[in-house]
N, C-alpha and C positions, 0 to 999 in steps of 0.2 A: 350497644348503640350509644348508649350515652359517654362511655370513654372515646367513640368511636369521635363525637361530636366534638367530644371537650379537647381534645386535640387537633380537632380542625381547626377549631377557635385560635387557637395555638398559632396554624399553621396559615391561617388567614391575614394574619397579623403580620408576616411577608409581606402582605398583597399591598398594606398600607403602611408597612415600613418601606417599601418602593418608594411609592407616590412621596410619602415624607421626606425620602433622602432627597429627591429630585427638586421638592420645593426651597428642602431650606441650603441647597445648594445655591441660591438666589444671596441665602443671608450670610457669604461670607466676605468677613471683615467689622459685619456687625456686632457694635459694642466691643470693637476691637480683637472678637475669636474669629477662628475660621468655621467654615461650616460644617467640619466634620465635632467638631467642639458643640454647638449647638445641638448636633443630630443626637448627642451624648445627651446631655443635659435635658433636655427635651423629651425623649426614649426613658430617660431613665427618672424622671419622676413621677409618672403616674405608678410605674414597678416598685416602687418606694411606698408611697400612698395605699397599695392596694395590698403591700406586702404586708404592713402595719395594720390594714384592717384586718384581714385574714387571721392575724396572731393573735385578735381577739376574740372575734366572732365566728371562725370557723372551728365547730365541736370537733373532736379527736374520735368521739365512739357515738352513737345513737344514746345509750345511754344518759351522755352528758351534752345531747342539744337540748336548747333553753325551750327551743320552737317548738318540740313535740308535746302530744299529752303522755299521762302515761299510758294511755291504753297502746298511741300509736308508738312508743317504746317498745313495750310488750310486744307488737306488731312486729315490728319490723327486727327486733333481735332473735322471733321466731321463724323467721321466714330467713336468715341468713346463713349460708354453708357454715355445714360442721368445721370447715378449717379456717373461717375467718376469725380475726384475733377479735377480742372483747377487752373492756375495760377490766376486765376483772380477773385477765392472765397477766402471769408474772412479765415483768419489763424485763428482764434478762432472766436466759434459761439455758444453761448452761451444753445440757444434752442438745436440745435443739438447735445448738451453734454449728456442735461437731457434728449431728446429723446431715447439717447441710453441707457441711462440706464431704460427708460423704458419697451425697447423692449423686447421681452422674449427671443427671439434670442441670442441676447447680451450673455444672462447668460446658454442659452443651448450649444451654442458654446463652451464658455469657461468652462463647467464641458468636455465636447467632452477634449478641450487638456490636463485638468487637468489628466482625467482617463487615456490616454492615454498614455501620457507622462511616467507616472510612470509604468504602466503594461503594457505599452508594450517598451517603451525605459529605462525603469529601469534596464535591463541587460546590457544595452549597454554600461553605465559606469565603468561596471567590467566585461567587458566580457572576456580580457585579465585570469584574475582570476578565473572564471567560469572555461574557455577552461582547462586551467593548475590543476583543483584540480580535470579534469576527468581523468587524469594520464595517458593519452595520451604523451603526451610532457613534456619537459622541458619548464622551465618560456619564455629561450627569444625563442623558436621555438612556444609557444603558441600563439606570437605576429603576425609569418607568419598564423598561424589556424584561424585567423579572417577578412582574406583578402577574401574568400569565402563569408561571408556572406554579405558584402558590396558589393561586384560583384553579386551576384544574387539580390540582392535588389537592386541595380541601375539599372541593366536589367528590373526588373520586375516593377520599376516606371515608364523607356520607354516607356513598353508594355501598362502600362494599361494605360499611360496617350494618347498613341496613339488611343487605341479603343475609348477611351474617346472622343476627338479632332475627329474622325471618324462616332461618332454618333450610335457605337455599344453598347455600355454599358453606363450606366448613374453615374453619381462622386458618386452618393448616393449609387450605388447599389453594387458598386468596393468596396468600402469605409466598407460598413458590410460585402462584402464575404473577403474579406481580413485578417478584422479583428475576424470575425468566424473562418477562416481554420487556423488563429496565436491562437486562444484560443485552438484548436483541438491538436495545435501542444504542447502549455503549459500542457495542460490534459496527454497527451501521456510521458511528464519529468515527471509529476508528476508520473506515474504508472511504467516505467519502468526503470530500473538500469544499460542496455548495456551501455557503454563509449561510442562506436562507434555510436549507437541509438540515444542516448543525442545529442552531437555534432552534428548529423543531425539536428535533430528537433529544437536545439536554435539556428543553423542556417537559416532554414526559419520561424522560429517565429518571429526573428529579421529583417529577410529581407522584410516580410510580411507588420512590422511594419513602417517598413523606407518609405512605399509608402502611407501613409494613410493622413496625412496634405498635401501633393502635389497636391492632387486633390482633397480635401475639400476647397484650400484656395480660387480657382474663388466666390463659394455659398458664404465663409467668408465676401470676397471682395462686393460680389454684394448684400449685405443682410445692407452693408454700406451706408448709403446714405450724402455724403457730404464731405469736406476735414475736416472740425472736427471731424464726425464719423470715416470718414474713418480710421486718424491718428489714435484716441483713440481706436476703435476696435483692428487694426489690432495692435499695441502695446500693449494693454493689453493680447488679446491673445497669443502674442511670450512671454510676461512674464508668462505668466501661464506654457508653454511648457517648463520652465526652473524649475519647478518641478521635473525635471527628473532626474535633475541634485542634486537638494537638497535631495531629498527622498528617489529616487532611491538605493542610495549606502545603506541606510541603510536596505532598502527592501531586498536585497541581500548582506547582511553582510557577511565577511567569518565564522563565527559563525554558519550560517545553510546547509553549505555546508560539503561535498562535494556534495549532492543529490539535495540540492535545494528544497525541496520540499513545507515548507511551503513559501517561498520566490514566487513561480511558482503559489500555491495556489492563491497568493495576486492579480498577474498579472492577472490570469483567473478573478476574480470578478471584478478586474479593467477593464477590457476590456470587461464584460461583460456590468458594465455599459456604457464605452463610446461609446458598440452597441445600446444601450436604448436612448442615450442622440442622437446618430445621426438619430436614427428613430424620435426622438421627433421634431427634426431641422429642417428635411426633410418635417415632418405635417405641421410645423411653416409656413416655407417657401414659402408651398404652398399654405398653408391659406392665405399668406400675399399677391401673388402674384394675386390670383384669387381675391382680394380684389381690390388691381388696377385696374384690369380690368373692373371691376363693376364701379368704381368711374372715369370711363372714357377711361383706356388707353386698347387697344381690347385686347383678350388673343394672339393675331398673336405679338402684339408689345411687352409686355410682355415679348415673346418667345424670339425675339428678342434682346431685352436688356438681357436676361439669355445669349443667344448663345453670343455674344458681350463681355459680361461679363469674361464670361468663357474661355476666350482669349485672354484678357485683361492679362499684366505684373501685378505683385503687382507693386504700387507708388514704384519708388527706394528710396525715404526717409524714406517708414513707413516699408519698408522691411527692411533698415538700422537697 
């Protein structure tokens, strides 16, 4: 629940980089920039400010926050999974490099944010673009038309990270109905031609998308074993999901617009695979866990370290 949120925060932060672009599209020419110059400037200083305080006040381990006592140290270092890293494993660990990349996990994961990333956050880089060549709007009112789907996809990673943390729904199972009724919705651009129709449907294709790593990342985390794994997993993964950002634009060029059609085709097979890649992760997973159990630890604890897990913050470093 709580990464569930801290990522909506994230992804709320759309809702009012809209509204912002469309204001300070007012302010261009002022003080002689244009107002994509300002949007910069503006965006990018409190991310500066907040970066700076973080890199002093935010603790690395339980251990080393200032805020706790020691009891609630004691507390909360007993209460956290056997596989979360501590201040007191080695910073590099040789084996637990090569073990990762033994793992099959390792590489089913990361085709998961590769495919993803691109088919389904690949609009997201133009979506500004998209909205405006349905000729609904002008350029800077198509900036307010994108505050919709940020708002329902922040809501809609509340909800399900709620049922999730509640023991209703399983991450695995959120994770492909999600990303089945965003392909439903991709298929649906592709077939019809309404404006008004479109802007729905890449509205919650989009918002669909925005909640699918939030609650993959506990499994991510917990599939980790060690603060070398952990580091190098969870970092190599965030750079794969920065695919979205290189490929994407070009997946949706303005060249196959206005319709989008074969751009939307791409997304459908992309997301069809990282539906394949997370059923494959979920087999893994569970292969792996029912493995432990065997080799000693019961399937009750097992559970345990899952539910623990899945609860668990990312590391604030390797999320950094």
């Amino acid at each position: 629940m709580r990464i569930a949120f801290f990522y909506a925060c994230g992804q709320f932060s759309g809702t009012i980089s809209g509204l912002l672009a469309y204001a300070l599209s007012f302010m261009n020419g002022v003080g002689g920039l244009a107002a994509w110059r300002w949007l910069f400037i503006l965006e990018g200083i409190p991310a500066i400010l907040c970066g700076v305080y973080t890199y002093f006040f935010l603790p690395n381990y339980p251990e080393t926050a200032k805020f706790l006592t020691e009891d609630e140290r004691t507390i909360i270092v007993d209460h956290l999974p056997k596989t979360q890293p501590s201040s007191l494993s080695q910073t590099w660990n040789a084996e637990q490099a090569k073990a990762l990349f033994r793992d099959p996990t390792f590489w089913t994961f990361t085709m998961i944010w590769i495919c993803h990333s691109i088919g389904g956050f690949g609009v997201s880089k133009v979506l500004p673009t998209v909205i405006y060549e349905l000729g609904l709007t002008g350029s800077a009112e198509s900036q307010l038309m994108t505050m919709p789907t940020y708002t329902i996809g922040c809501s809609c990673l509340i909800l399900t990270g709620w049922l999730i943390h509640r023991g209703l729904v399983r991450s695995w199972v959120a994770a492909l109905s999600l990303e089945a009724f965003g392909c439903v919705c991709y298929i649906i651009l592709v077939t019809v031609e309404s404006a008004i129709v479109r802007y729905i449907f890449v509205t919650f294709a989009l918002a669909c998308t925005i909640c699918i790593y939030p609650i993959l990342w506990p499994e991510r985390i917990r599939a980790a074993h060690g603060t070398t794994t952990a580091g190098l997993a969870i970092g190599f993964t965030n750079a794969m999901a920065q695919m979205q950002g290189i490929v994407g634009p070009e997946v949706y060029e303005s060249r196959f617009g206005p319709y989008y059609k074969l751009s939307f085709s791409v997304s459908i097979g992309l997301i069809g695979g990282a539906m394949f890649f997370i059923s494959l992760t979920w087999w893994l997973i569970r292969r792996q866990d029912r493995k432990r159990a065997r080799n000693g630890m019961s399937e009750h604890d097992v559970k345990d370290v899952a539910k623990a897990a899945s609860r668990a913050p990312c590391p604030p470093e390797a999320e950094v």
